[in-house]
KELUM-363699 format. One record per atom (N, C-alpha, C): x, y, z; atom name. Coordinates in steps of 0.2 Angstrom, whole numbers. Example, Ala and Ser with C-alpha at 12.3 -4.5 7.8 and 13.67 -1.06 7.14 Angstrom:
2
ATOM     xx     yy     zz  zase
ATOM     66    -28     39     N
ATOM     62    -22     39    CA
ATOM     66    -16     39     C
ATOM     64    -11     35     N
ATOM     68     -5     36    CA
ATOM     64      0     39     C
// end
This chain:
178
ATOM     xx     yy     zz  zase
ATOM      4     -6      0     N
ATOM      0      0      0    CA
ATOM      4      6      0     C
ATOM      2     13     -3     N
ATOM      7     17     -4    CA
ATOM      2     24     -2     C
ATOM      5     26      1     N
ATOM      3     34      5    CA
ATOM      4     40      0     C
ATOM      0     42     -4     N
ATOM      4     49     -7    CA
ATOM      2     56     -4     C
ATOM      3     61     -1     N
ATOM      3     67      2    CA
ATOM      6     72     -4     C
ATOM      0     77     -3     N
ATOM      4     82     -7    CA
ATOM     -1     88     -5     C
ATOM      3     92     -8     N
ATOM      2    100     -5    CA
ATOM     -1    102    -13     C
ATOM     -5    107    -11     N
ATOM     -7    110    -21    CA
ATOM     -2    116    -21     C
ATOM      0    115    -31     N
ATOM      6    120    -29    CA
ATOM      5    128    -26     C
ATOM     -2    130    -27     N
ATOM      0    138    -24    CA
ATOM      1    139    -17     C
ATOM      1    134    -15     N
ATOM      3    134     -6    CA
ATOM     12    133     -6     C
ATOM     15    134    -11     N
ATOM     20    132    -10    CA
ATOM     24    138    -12     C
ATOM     20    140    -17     N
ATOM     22    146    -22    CA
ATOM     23    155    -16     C
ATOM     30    157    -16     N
ATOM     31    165    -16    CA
ATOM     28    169    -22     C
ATOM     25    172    -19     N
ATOM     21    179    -23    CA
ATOM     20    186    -19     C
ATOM     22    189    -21     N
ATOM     23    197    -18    CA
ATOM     17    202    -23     C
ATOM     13    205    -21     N
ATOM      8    208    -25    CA
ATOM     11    218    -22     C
ATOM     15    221    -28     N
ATOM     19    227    -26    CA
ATOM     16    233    -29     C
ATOM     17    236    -26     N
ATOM     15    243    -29    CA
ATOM     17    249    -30     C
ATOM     21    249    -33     N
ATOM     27    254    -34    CA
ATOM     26    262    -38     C
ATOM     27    267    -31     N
ATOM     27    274    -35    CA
ATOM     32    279    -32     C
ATOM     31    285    -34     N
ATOM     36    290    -33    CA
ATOM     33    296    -34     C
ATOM     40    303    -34     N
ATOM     37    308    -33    CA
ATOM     29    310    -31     C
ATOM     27    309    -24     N
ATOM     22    311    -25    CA
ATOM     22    318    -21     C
ATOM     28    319    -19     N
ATOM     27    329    -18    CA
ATOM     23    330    -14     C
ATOM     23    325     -6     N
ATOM     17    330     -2    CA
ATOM     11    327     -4     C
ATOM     10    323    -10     N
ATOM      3    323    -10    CA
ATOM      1    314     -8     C
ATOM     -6    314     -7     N
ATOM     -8    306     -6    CA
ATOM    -14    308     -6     C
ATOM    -20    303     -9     N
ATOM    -25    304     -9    CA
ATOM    -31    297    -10     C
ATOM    -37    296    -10     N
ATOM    -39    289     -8    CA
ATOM    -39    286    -15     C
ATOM    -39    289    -21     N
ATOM    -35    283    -27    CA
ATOM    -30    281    -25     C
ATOM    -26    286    -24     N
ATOM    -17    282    -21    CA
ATOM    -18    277    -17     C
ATOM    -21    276    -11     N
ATOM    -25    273     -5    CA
ATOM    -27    266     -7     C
ATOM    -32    267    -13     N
ATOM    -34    262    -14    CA
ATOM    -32    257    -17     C
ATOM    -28    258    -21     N
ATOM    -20    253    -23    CA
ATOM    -17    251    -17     C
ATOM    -14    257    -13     N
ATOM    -12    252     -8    CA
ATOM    -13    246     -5     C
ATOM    -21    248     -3     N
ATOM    -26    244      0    CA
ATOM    -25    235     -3     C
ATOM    -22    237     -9     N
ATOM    -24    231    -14    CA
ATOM    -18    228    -14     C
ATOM    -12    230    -12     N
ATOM     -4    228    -10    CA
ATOM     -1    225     -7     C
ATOM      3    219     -6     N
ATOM      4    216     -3    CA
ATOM     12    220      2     C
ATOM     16    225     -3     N
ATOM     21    229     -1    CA
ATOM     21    234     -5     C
ATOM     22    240     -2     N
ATOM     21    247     -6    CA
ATOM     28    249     -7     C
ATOM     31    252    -13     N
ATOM     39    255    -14    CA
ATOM     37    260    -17     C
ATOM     42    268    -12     N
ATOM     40    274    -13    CA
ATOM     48    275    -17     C
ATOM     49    277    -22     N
ATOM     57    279    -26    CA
ATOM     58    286    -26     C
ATOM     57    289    -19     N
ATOM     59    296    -19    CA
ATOM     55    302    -19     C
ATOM     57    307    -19     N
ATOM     54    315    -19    CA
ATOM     47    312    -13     C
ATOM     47    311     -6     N
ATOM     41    310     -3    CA
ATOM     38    317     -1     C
ATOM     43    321     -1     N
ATOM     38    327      3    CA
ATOM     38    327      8     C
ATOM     30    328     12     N
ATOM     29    328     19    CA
ATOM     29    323     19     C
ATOM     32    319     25     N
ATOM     33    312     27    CA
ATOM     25    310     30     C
ATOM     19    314     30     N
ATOM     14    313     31    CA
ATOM     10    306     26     C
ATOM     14    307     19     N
ATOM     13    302     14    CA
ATOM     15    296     16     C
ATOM     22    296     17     N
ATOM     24    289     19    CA
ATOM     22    286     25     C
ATOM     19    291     31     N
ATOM     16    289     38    CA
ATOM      8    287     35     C
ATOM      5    287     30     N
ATOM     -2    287     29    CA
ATOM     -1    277     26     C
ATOM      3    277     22     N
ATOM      7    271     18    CA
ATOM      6    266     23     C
ATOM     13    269     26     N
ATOM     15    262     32    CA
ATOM     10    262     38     C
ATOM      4    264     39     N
ATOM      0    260     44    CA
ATOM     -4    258     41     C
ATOM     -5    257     32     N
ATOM     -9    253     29    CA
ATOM     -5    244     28     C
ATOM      2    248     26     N
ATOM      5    242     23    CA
ATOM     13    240     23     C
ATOM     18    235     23     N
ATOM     25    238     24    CA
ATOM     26    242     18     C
ATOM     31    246     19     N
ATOM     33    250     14    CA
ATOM     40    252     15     C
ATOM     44    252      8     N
ATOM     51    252      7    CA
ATOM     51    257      3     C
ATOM     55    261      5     N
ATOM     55    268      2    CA
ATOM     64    271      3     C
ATOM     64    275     -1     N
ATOM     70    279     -2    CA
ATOM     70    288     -1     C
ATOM     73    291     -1     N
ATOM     72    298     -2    CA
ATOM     74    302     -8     C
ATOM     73    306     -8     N
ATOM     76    310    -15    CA
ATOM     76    317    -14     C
ATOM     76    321    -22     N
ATOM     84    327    -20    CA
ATOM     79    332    -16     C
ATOM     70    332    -16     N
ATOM     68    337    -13    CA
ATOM     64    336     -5     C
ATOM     69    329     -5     N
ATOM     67    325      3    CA
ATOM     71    332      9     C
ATOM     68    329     14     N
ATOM     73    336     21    CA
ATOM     72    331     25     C
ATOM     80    333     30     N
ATOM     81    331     35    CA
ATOM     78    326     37     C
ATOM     73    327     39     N
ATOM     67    321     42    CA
ATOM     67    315     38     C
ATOM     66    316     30     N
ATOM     64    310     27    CA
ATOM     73    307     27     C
ATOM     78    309     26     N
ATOM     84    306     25    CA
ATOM     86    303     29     C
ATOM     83    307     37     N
ATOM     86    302     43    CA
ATOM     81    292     43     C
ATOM     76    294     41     N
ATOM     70    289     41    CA
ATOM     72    285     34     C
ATOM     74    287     29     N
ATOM     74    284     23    CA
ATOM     81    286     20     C
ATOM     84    277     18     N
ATOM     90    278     13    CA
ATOM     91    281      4     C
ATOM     96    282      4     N
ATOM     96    284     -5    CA
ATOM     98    280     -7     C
ATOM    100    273     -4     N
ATOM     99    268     -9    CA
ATOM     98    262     -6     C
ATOM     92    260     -8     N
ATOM     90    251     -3    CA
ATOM     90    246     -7     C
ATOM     93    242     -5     N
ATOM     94    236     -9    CA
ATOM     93    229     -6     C
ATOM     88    226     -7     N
ATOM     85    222     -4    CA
ATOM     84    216     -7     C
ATOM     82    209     -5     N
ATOM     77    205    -10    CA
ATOM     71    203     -7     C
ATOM     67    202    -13     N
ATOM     60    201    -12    CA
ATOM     60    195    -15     C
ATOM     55    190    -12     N
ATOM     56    183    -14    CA
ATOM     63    182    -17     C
ATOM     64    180    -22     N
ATOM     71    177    -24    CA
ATOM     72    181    -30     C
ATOM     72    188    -28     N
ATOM     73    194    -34    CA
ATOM     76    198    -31     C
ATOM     85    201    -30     N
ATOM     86    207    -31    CA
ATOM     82    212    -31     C
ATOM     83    220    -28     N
ATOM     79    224    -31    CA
ATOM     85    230    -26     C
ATOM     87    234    -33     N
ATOM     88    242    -28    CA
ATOM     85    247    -32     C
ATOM     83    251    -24     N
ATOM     79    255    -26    CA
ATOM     82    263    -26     C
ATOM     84    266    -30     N
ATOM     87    274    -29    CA
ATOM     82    282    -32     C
ATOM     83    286    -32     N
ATOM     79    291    -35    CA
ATOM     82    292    -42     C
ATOM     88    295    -41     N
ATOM     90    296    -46    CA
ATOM     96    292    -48     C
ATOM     92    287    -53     N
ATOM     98    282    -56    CA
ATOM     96    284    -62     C
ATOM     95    288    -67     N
ATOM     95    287    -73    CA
ATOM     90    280    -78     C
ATOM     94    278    -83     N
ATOM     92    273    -86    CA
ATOM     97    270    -88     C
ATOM     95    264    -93     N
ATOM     98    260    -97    CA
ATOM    104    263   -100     C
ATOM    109    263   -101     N
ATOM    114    268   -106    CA
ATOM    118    272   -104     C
ATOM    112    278    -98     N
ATOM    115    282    -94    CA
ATOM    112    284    -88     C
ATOM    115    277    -83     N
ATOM    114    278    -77    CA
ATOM    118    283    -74     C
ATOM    116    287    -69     N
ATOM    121    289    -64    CA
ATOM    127    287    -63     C
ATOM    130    293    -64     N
ATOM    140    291    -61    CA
ATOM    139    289    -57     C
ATOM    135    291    -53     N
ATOM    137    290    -43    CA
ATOM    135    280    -44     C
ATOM    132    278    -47     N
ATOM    130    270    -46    CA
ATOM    130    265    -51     C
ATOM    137    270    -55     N
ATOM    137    266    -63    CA
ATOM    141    260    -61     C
ATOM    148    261    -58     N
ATOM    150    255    -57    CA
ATOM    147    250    -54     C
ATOM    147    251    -45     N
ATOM    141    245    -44    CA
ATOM    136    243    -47     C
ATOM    134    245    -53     N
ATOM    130    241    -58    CA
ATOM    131    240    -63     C
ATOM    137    239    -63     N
ATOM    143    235    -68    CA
ATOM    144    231    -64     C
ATOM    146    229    -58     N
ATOM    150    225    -55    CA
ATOM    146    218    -49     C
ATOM    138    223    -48     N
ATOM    132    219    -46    CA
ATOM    128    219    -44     C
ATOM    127    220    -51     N
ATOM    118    221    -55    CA
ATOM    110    218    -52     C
ATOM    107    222    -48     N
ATOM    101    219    -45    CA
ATOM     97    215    -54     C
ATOM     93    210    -51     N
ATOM     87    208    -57    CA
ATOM     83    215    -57     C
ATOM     81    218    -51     N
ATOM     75    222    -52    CA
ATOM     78    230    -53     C
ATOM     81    236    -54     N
ATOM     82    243    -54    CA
ATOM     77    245    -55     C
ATOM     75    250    -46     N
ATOM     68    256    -47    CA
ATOM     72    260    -47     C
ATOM     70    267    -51     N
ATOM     72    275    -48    CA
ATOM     63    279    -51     C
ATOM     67    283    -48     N
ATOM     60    289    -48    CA
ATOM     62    295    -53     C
ATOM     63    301    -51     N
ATOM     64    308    -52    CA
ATOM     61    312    -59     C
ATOM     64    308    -62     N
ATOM     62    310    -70    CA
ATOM     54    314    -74     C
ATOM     49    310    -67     N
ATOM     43    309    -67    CA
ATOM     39    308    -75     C
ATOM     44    305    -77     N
ATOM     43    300    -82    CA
ATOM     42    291    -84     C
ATOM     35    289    -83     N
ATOM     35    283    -83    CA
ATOM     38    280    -89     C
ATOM     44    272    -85     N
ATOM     48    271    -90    CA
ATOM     49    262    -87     C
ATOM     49    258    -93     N
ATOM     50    253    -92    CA
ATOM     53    249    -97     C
ATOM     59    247    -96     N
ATOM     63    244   -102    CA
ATOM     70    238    -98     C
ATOM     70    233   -102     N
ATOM     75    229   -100    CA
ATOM     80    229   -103     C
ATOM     87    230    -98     N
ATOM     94    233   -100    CA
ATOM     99    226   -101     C
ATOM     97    224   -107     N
ATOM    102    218   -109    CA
ATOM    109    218   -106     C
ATOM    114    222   -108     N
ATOM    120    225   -105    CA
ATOM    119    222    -97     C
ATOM    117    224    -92     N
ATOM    115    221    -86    CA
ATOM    110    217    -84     C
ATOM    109    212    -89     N
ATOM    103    209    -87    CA
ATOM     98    210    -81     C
ATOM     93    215    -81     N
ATOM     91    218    -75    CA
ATOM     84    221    -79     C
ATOM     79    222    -76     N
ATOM     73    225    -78    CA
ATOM     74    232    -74     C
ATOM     73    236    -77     N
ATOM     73    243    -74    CA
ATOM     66    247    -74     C
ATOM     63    248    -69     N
ATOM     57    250    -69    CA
ATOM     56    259    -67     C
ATOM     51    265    -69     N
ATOM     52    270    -66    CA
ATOM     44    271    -66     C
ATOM     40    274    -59     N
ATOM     36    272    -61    CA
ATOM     32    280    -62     C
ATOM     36    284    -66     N
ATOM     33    291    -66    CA
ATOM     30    293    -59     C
ATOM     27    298    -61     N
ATOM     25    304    -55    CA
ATOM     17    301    -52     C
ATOM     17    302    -46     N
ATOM      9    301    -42    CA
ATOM      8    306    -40     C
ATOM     11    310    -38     N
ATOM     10    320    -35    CA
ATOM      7    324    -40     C
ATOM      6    329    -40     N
ATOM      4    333    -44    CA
ATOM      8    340    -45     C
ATOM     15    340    -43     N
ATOM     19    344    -43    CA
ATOM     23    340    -49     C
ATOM     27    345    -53     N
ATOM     30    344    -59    CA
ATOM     27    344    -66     C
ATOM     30    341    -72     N
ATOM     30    343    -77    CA
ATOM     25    340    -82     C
ATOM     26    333    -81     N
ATOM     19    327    -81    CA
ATOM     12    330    -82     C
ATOM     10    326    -86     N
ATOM      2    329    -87    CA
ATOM     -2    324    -85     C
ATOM     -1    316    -85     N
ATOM     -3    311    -80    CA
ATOM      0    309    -75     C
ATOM     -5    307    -70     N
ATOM     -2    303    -63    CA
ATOM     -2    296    -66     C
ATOM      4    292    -63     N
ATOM      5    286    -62    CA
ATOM      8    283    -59     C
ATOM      7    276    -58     N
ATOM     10    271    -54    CA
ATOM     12    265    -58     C
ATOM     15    261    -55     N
ATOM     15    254    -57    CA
ATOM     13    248    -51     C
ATOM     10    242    -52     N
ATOM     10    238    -50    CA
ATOM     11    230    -54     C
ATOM     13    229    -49     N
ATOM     18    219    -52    CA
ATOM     16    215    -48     C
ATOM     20    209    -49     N
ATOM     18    205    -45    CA
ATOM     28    199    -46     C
ATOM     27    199    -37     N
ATOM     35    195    -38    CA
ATOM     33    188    -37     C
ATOM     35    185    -41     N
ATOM     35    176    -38    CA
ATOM     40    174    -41     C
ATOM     42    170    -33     N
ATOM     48    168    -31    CA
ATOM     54    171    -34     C
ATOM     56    170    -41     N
ATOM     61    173    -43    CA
ATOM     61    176    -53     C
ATOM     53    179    -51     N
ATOM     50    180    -59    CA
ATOM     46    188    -56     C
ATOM     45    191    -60     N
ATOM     44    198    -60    CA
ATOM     37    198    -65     C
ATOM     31    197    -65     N
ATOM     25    197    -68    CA
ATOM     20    201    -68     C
ATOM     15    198    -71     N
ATOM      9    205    -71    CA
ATOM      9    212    -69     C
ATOM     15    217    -75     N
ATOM     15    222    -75    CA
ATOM      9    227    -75     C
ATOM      7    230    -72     N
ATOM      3    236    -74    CA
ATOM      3    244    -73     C
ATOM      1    246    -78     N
ATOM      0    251    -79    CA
ATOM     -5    255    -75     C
ATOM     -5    263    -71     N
ATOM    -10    264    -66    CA
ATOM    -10    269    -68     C
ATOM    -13    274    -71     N
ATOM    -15    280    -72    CA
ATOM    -19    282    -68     C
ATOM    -16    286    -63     N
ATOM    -23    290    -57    CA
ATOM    -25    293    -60     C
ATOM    -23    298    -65     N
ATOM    -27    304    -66    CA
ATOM    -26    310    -69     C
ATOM    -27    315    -72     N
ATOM    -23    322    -75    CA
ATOM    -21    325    -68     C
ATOM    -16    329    -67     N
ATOM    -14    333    -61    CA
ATOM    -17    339    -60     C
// end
């Protein structure tokens, strides 16, 4: 006689449900809110403003966040300018201003010649951008502006999905005209 046991595979499976935005400049409001609501981990890539944003965030949900060049005192003592973590079995650093593909930033060119997350988040440009950098095999994500400060005529985010060591179900989030 023979006993088989088994587990179904989604019980086995890592999956991170993410929600990645930036520049919001002081702002938050309950669209923003409501993505969060729907996140398993929220990533802020800078320009936070009043840390009133990032305090509204994190009693919803964990959130890893960075600062950026129009953050003060307060956000820099609470938040690094570069976090480098993994999420399931995915690399991931997050900065404000890394540039892009071809021309990243001096300040973090060579450590990403010499060891290259899978996932590169930045912010600043408040330009949504997403493109894969053969040269460093790495997905580079930017997920445009959420705020309504800058040059931007939509707001946006992005939201994914991490499992185990795959980066899936991109989407696109337009909140809104500014």
């Amino acid at each position: 006689m023979y006993l088989c046991i088994y587990e179904p595979l989604h019980l086995n499976k890592k999956l991170k449900k993410i929600l990645l935005l930036s520049d919001t400049h002081s702002h938050i409001d309950d669209t923003i809110l409501k993505y969060v609501a729907q996140a398993d981990e929220v990533w802020h890539a800078g320009d936070i403003g009043d840390l009133h944003v990032t305090d509204t965030i994190k009693k919803l949900k964990p959130l890893r966040c960075v600062y950026g060049n129009i953050d003060d005192a307060k956000a820099r003592l609470e938040f690094p300018l570069n976090n480098r973590f993994m999420c399931e079995n995915v690399s991931v650093w997050i900065t404000h201003i890394g540039g892009y593909p071809g021309k990243y930033n001096p300040a973090i060119r060579d450590e990403m010649a010499s060891n290259p997350p899978k996932l590169f988040i930045c912010g600043h440009s408040h330009i949504l951008k997403v493109m894969f950098d053969k040269k460093n095999n790495l997905l580079h994500m930017n997920p445009g502006a959420a705020g309504k400060s800058g040059f931007h005529q939509m707001r946006t985010m992005l939201r994914f999905v991490i499992d185990d060591d795959k980066i899936k179900d991109l989407e696109i989030i337009e909140i809104g005209k500014k």
